[in-house]
DSSP file (Angstrom, degrees, kcal/mol; ACC not computed):
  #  RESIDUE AA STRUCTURE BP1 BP2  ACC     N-H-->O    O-->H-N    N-H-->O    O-->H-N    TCO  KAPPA ALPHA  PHI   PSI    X-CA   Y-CA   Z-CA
    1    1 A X    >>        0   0    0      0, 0.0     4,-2.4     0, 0.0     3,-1.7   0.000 360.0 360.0 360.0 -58.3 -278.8  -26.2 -120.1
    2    2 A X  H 3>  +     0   0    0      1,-0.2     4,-1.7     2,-0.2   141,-0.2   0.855 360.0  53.4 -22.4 -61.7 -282.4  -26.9 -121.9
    3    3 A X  H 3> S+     0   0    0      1,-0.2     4,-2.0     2,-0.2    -1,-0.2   0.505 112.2  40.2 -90.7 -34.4 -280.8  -25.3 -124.9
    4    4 A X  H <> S+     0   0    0     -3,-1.7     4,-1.7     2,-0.2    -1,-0.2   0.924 118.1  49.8 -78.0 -51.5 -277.3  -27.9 -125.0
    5    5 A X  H  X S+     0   0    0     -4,-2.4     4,-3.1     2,-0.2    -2,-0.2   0.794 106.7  48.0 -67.8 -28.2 -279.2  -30.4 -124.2
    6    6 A X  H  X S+     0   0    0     -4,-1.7     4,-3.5     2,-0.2    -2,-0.2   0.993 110.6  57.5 -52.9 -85.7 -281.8  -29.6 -127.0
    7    7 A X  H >< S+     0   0    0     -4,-2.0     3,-3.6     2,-0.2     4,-0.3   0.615 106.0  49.0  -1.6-118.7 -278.6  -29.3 -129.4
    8    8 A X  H 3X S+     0   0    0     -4,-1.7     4,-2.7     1,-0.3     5,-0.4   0.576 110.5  50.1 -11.8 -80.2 -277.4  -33.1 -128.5
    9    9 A X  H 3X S+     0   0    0     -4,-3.1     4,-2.8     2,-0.2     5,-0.4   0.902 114.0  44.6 -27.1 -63.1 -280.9  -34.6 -129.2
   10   10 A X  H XX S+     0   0    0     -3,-3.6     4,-2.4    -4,-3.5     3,-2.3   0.941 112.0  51.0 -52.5 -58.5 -281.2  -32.8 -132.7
   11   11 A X  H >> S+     0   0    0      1,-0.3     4,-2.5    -4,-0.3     3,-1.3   0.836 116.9  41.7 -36.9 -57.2 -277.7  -33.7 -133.7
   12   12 A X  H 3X S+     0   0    0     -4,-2.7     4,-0.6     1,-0.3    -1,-0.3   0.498 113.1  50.9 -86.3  -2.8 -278.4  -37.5 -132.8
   13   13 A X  H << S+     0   0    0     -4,-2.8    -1,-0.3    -3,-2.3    56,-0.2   0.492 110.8  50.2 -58.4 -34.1 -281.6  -37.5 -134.1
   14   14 A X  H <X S+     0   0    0     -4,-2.4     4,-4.3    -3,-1.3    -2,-0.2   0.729 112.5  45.2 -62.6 -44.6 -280.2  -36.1 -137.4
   15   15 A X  H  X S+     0   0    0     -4,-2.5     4,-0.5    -5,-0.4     5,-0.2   0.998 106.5  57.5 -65.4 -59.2 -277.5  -38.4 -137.8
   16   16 A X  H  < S+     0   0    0     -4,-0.6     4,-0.5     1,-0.2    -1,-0.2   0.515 113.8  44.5 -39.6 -30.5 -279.6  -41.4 -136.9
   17   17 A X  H >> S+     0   0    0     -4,-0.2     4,-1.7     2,-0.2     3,-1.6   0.949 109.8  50.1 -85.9 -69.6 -281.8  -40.3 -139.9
   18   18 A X  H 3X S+     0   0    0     -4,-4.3     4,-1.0     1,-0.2    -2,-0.2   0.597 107.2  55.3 -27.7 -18.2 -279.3  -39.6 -142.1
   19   19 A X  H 3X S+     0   0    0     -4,-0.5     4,-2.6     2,-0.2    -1,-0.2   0.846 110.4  50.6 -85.4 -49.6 -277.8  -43.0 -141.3
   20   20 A X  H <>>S+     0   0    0     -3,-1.6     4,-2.9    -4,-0.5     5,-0.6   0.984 103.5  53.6 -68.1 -75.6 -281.2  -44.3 -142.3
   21   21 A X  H  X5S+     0   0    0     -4,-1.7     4,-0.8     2,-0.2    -1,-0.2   0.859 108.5  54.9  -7.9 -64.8 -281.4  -42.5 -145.5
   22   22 A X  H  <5S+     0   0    0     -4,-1.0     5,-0.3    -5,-0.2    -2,-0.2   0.885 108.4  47.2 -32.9 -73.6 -278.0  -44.1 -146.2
   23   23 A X  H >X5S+     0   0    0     -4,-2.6     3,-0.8     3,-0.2     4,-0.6   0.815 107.7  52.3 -36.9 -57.8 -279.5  -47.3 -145.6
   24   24 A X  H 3<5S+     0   0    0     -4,-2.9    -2,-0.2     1,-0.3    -1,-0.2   0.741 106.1  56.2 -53.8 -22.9 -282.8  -46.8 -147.8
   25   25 A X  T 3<<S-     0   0    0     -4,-0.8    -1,-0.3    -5,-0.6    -3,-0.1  -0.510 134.3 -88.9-127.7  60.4 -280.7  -45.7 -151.0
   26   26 A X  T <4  +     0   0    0     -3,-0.8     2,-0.5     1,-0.1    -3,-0.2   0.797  68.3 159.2  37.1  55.5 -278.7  -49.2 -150.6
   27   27 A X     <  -     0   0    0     -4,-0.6    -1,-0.1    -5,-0.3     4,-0.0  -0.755  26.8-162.4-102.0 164.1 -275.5  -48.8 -148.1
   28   28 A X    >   +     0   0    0     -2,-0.5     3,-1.6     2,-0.1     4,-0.4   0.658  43.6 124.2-115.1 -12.3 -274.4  -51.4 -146.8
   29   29 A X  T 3  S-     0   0    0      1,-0.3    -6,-0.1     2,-0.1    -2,-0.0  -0.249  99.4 -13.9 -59.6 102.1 -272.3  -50.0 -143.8
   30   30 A X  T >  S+     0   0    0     -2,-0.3     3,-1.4     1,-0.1    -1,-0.3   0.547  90.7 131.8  97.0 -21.5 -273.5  -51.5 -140.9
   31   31 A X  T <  S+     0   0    0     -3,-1.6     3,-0.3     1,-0.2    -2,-0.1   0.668  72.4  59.6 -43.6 -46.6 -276.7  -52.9 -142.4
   32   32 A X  T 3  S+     0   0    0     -4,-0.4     3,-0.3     1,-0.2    -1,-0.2   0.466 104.9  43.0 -60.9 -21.5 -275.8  -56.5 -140.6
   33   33 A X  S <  S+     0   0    0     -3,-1.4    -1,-0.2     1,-0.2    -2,-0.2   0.207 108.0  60.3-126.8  15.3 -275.7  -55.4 -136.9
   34   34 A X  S    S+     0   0    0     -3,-0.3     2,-0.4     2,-0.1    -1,-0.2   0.381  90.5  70.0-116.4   5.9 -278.8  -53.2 -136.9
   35   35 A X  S    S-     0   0    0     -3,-0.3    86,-0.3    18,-0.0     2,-0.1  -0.973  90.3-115.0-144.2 126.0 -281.5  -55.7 -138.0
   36   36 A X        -     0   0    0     -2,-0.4    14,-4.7    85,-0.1    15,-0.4  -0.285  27.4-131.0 -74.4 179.9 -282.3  -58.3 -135.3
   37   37 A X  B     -A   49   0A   0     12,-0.3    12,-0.3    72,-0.2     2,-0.2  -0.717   9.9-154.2-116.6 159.6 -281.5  -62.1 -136.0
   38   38 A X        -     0   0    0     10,-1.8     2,-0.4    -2,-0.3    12,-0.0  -0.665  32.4-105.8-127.1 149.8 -283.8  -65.2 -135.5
   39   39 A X        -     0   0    0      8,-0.2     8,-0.2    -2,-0.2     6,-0.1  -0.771  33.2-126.7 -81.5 157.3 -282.3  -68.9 -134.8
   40   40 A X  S    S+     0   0    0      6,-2.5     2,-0.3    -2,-0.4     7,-0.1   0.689  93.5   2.2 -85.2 -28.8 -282.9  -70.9 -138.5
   41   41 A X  S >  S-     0   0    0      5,-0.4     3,-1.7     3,-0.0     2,-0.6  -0.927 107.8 -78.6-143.3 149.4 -284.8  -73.8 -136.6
   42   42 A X  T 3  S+     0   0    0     -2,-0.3     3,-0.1     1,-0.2    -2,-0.0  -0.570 119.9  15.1 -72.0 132.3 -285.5  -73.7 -132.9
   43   43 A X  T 3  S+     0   0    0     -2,-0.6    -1,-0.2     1,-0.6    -3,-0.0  -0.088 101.5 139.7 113.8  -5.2 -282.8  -74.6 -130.5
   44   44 A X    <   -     0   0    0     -3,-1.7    -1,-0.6     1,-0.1    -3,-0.0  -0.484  51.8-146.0 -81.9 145.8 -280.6  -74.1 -133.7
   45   45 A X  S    S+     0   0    0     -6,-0.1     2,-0.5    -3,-0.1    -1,-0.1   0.342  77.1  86.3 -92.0   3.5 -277.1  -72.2 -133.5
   46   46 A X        -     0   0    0     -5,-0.1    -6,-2.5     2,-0.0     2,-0.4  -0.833  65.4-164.5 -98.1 130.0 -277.4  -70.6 -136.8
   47   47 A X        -     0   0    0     -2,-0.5    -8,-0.2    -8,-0.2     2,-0.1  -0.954   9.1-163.6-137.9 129.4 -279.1  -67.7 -136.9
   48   48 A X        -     0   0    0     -2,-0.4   -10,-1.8     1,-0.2    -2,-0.0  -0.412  35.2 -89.9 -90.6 126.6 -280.7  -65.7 -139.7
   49   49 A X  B     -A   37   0A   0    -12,-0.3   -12,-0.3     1,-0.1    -1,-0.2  -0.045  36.6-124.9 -36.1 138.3 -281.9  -61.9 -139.9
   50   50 A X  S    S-     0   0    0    -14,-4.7     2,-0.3     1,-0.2    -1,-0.1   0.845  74.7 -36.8 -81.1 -14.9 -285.7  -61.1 -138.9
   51   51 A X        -     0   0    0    -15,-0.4     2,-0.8   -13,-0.0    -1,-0.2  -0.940  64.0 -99.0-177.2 176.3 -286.7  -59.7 -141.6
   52   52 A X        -     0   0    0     -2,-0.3     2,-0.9    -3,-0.1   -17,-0.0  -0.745  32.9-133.8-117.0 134.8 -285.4  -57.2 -144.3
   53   53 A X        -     0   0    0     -2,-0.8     2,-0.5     1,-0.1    -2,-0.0  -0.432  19.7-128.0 -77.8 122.6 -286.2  -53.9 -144.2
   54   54 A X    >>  -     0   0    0     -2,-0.9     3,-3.9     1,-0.1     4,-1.7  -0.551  15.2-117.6 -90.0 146.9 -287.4  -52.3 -147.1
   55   55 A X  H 3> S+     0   0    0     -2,-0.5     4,-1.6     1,-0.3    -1,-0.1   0.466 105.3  46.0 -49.0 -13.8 -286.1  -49.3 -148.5
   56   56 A X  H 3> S+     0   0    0     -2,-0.6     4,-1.2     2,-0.2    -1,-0.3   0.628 110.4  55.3-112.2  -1.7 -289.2  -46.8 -148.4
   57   57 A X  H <> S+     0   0    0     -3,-3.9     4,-2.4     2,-0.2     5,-0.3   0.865 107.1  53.0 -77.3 -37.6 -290.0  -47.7 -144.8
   58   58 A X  H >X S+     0   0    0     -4,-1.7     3,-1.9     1,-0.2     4,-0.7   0.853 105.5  49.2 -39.7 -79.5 -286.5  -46.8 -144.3
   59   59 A X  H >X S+     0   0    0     -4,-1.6     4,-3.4     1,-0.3     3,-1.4   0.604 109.7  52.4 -39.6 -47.7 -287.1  -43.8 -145.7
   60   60 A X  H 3X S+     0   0    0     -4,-1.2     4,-3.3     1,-0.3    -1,-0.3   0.879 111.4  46.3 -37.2 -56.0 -290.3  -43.5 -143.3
   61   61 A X  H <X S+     0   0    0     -4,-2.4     4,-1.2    -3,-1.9    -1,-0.3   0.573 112.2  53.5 -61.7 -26.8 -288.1  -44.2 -140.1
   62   62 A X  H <X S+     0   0    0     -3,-1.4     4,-1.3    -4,-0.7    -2,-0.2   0.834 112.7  42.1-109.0 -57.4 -285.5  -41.5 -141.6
   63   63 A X  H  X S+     0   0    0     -4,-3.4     4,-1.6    -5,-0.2    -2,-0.2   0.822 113.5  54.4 -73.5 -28.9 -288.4  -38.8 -142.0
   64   64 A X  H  X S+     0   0    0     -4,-3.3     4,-3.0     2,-0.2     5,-0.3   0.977 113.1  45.6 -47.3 -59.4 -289.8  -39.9 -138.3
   65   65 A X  H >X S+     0   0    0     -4,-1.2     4,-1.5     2,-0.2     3,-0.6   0.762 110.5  47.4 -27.0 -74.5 -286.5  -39.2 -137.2
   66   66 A X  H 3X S+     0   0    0     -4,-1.3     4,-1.7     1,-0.3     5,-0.3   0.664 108.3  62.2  69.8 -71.4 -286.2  -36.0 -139.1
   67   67 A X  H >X S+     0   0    0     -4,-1.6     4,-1.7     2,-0.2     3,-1.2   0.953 101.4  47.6 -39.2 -73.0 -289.6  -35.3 -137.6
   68   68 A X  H <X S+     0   0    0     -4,-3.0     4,-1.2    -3,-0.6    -2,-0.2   0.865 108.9  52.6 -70.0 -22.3 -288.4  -35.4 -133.8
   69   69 A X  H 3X S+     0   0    0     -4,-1.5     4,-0.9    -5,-0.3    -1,-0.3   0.933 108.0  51.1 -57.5 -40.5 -285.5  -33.3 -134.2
   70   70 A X  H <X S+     0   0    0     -4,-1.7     4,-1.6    -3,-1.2    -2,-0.2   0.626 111.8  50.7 -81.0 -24.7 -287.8  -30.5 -135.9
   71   71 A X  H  X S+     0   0    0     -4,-1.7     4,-1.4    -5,-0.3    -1,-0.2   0.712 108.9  50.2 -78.7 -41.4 -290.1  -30.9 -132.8
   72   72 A X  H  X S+     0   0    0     -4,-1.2     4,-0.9    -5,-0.3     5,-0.3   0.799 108.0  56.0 -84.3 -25.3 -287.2  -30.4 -130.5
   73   73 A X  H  X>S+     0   0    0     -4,-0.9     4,-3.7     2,-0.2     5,-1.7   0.902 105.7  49.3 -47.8 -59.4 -286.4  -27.6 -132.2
   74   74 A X  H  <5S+     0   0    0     -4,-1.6     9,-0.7     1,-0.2    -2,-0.2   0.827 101.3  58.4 -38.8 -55.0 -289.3  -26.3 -131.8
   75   75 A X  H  <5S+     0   0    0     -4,-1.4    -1,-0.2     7,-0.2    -2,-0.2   0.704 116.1  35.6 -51.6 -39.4 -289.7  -26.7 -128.2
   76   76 A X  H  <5S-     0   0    0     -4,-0.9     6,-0.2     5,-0.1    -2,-0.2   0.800 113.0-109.2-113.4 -14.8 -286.4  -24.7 -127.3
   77   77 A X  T  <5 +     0   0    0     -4,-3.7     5,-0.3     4,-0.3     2,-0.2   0.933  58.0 165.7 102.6  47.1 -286.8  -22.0 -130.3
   78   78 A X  S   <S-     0   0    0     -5,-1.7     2,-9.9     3,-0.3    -1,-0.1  -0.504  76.0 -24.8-106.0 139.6 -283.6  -23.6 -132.3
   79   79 A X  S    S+     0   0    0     -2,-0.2     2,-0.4     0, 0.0    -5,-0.1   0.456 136.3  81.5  -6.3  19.6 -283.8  -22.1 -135.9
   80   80 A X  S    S-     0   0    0     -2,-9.9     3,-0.0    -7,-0.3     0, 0.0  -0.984 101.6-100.1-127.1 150.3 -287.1  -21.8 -135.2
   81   81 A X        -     0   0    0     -2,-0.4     2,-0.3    -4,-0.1    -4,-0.3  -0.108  61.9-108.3 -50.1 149.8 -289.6  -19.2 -133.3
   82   82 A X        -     0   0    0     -5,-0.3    -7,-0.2    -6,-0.2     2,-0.2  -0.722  28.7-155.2 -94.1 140.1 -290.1  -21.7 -129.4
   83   83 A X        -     0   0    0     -9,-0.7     5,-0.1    -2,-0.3    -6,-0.0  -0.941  15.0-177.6-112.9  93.5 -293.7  -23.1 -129.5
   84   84 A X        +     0   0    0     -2,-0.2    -9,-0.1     4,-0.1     5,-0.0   0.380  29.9 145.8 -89.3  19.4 -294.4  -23.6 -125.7
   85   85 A X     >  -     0   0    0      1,-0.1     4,-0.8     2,-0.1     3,-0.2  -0.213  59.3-123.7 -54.0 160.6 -298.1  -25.2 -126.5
   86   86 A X  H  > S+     0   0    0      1,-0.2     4,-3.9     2,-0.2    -1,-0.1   0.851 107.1  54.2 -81.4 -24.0 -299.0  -27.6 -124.4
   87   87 A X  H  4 S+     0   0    0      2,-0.2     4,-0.2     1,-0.2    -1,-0.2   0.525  99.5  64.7 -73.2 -13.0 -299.6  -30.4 -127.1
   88   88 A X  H  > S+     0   0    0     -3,-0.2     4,-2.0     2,-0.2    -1,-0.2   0.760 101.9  56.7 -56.8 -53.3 -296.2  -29.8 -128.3
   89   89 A X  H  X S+     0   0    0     -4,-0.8     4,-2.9     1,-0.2    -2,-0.2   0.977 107.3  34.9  -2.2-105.2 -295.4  -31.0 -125.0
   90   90 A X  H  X S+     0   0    0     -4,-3.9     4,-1.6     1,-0.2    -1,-0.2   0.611 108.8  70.7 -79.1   4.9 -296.9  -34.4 -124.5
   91   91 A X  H  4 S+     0   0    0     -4,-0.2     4,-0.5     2,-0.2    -1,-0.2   0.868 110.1  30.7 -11.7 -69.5 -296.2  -35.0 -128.2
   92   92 A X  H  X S+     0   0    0     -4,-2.0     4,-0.9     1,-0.2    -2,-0.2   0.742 117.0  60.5 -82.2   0.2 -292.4  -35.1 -127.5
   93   93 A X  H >X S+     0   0    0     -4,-2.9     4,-2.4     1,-0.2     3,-1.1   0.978 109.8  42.0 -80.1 -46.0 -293.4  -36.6 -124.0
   94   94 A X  H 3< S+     0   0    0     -4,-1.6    -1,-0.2     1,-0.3    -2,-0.2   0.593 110.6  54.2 -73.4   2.9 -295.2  -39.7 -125.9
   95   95 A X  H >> S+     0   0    0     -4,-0.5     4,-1.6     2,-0.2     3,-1.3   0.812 102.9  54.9 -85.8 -29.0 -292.4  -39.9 -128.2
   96   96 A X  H XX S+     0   0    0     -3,-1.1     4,-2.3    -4,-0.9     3,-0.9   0.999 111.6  53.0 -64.6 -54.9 -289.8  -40.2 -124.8
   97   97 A X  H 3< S+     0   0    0     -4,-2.4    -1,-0.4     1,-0.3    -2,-0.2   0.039 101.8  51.3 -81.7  32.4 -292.2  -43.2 -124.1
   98   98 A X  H X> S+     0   0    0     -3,-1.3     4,-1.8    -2,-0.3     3,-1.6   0.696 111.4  51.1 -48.1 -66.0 -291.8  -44.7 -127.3
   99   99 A X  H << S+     0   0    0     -4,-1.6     4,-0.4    -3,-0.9    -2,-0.2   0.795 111.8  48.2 -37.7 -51.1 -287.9  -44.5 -126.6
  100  100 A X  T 3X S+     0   0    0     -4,-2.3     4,-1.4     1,-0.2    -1,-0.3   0.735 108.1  50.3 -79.7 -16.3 -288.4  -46.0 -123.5
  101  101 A X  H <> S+     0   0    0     -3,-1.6     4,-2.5    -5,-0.2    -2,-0.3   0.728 108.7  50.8 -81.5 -35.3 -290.5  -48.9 -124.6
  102  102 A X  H  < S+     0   0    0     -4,-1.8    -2,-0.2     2,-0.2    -3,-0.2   0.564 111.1  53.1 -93.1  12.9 -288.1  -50.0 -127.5
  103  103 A X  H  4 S+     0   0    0     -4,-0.4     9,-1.8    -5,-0.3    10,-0.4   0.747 117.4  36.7 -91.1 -41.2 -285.3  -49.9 -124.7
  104  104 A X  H  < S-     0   0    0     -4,-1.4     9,-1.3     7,-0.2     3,-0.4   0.946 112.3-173.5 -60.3 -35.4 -287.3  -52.1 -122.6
  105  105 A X     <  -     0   0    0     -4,-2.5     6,-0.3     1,-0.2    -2,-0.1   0.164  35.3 -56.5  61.2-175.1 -288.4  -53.8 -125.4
  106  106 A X        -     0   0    0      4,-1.3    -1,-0.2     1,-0.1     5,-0.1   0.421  68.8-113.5-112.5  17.4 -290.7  -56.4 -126.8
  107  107 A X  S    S+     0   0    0      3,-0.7     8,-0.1    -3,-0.4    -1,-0.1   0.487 103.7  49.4  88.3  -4.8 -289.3  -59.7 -124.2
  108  108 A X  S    S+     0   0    0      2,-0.4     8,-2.0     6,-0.2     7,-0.8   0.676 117.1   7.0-138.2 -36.2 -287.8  -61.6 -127.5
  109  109 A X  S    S+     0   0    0      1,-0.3   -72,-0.2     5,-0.2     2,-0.2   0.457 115.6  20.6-143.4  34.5 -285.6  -59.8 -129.9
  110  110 A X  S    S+     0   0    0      1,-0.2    -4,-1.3    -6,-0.1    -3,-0.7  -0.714  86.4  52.0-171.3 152.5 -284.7  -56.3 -128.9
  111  111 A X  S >  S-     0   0    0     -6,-0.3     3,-1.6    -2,-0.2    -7,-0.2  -0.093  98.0 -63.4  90.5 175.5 -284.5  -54.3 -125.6
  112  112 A X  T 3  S+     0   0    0     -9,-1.8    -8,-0.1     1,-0.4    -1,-0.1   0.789 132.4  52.8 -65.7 -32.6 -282.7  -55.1 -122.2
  113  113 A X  T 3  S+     0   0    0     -9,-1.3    -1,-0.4   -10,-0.4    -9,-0.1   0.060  78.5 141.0-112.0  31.2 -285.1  -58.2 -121.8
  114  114 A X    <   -     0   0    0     -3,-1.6    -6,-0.2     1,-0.1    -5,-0.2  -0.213  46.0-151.4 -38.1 134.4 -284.6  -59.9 -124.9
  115  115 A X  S    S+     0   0    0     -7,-0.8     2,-1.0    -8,-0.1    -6,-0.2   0.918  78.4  79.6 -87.9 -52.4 -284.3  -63.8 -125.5
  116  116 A X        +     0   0    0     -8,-2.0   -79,-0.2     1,-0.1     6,-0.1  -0.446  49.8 143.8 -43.2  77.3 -282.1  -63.7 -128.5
  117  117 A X        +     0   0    0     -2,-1.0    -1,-0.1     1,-0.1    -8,-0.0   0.097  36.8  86.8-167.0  73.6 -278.8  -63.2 -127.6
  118  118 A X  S    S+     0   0    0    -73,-0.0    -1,-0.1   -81,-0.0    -2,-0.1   0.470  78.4  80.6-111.1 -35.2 -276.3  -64.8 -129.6
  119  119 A X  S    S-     0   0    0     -3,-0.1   -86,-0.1   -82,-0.1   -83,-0.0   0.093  83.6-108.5 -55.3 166.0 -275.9  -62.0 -132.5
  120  120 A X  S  > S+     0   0    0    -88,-0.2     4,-1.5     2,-0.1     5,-0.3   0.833 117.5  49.6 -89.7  -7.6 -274.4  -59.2 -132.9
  121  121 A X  H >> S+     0   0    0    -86,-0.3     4,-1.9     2,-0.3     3,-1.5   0.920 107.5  58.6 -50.7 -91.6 -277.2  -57.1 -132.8
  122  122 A X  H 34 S+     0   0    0      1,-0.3    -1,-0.2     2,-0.2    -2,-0.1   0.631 110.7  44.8  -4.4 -21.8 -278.2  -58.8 -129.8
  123  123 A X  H 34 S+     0   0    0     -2,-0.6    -1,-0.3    -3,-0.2    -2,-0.3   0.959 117.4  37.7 -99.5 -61.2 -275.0  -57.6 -128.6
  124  124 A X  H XX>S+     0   0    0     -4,-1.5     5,-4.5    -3,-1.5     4,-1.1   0.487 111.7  66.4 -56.8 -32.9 -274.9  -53.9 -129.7
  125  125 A X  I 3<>S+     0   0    0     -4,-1.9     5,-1.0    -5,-0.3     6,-0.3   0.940 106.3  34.9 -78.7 -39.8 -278.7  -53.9 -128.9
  126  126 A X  I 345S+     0   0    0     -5,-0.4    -1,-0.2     1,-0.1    -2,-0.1   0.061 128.6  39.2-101.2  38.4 -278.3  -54.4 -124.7
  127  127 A X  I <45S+     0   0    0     -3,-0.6    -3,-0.2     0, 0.0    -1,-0.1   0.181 134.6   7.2-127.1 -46.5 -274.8  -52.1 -124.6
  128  128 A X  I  <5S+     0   0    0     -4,-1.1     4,-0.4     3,-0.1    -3,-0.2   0.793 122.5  42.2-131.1 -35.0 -275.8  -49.1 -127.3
  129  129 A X  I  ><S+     0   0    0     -5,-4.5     4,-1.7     1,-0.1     5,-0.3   0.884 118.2  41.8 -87.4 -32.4 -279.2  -48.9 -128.7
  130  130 A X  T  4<S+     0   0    0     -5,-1.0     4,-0.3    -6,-0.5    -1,-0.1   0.884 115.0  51.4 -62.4 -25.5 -281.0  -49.6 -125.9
  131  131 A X  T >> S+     0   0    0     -6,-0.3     3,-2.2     1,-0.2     4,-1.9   0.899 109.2  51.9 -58.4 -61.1 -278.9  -47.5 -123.9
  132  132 A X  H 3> S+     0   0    0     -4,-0.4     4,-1.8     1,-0.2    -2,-0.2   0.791 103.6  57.5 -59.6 -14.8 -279.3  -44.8 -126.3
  133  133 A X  H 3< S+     0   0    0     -4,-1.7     4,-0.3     2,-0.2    -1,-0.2   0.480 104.8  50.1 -96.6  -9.1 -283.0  -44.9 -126.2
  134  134 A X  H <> S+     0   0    0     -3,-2.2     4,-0.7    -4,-0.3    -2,-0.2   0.617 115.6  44.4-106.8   5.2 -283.2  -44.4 -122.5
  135  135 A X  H  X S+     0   0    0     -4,-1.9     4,-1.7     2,-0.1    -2,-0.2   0.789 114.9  45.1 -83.8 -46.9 -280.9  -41.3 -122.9
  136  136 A X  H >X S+     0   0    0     -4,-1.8     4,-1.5    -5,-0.4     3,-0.6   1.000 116.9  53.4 -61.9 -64.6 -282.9  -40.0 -126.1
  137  137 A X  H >>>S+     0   0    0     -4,-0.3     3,-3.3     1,-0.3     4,-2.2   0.871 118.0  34.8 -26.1 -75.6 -286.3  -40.8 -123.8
  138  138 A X  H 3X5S+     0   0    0     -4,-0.7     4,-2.5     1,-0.3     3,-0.4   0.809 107.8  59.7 -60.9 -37.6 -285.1  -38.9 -121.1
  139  139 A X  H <X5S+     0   0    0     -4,-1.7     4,-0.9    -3,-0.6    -1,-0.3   0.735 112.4  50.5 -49.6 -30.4 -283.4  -36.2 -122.9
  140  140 A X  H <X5S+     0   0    0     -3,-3.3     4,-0.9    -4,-1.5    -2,-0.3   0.512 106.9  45.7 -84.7 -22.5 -287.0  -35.7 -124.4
  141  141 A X  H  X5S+     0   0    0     -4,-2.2     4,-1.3    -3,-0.4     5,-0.3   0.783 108.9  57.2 -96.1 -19.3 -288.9  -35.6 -121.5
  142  142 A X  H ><<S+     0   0    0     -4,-2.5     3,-2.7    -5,-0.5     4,-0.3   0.613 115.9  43.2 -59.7-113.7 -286.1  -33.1 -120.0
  143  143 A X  H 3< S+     0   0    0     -4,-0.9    -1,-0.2     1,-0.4    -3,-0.1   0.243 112.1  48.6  37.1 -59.4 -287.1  -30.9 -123.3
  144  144 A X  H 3< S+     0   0    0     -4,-0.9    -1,-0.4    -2,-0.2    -2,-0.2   0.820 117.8  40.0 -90.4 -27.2 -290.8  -31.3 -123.2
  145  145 A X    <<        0   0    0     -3,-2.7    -2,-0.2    -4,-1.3    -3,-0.2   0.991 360.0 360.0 -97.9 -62.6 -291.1  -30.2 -119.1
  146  146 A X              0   0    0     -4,-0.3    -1,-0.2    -5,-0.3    -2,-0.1   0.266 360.0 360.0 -22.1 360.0 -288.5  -27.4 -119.2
């Protein structure tokens, strides 16, 4: 079960980086609905990205990524020898609570309790990432305690 679940995590951890990659070496697919939005003045119905990401943080965010898959790997012994340390452990356990903090999120322009939320991010953010980030969370502390 560990082992399936371990599977799923890398795979969607992989992609997500790859996606990111994508992104860093200038795709455009998708680019719009991933970046939250701002109103242009307050109370105003035009609303503007929050900022633009630049291409070598992507990268950063792509290799984090990259990172937790190779860590979950670890943990169940996935094309690599299983490291059962304990510091391996609450590693991926503080990584679940990172997951679970950007699903809750920061109370104005991403996670469930978000003010913004006229976009489509805003939209895609309280259906599918945030969702996905308390299923990655959890899927990672299932991983790290097993």
């Amino acid at each position: 079960m560990t082992f399936v679940l371990a599977r799923g995590l890398v795979t969607v951890f992989a992609v997500i980086s790859l996606v990111h990659v994508y992104w860093a070496l200038g795709g455009q697919w998708a680019a719009a609905a991933v970046v939250p939005h701002v109103p242009v003045a307050e109370g105003a119905a035009t609303l503007r990205p929050a900022f633009k990401p630049s291409g070598w943080l992507t990268l950063l965010v792509a290799a984090a990524l990259l990172s937790v898959a190779a860590l979950v790997c670890l943990r169940v012994g996935w094309w690599l020898p299983t490291v059962q340390h304990w510091s391996l452990q609450w590693v991926i356990s503080a990584i679940a609570l990172l997951m679970f903090a950007r699903a809750i999120g920061d109370s104005e322009l991403v996670g469930f309790f978000k003010e913004v939320k006229a976009s489509r991010f805003a939209w895609l953010d309280t259906w599918f990432y945030s969702p996905l980030c308390t299923v990655l969370g959890a899927g990672l502390l299932a991983v790290a305690w097993v």
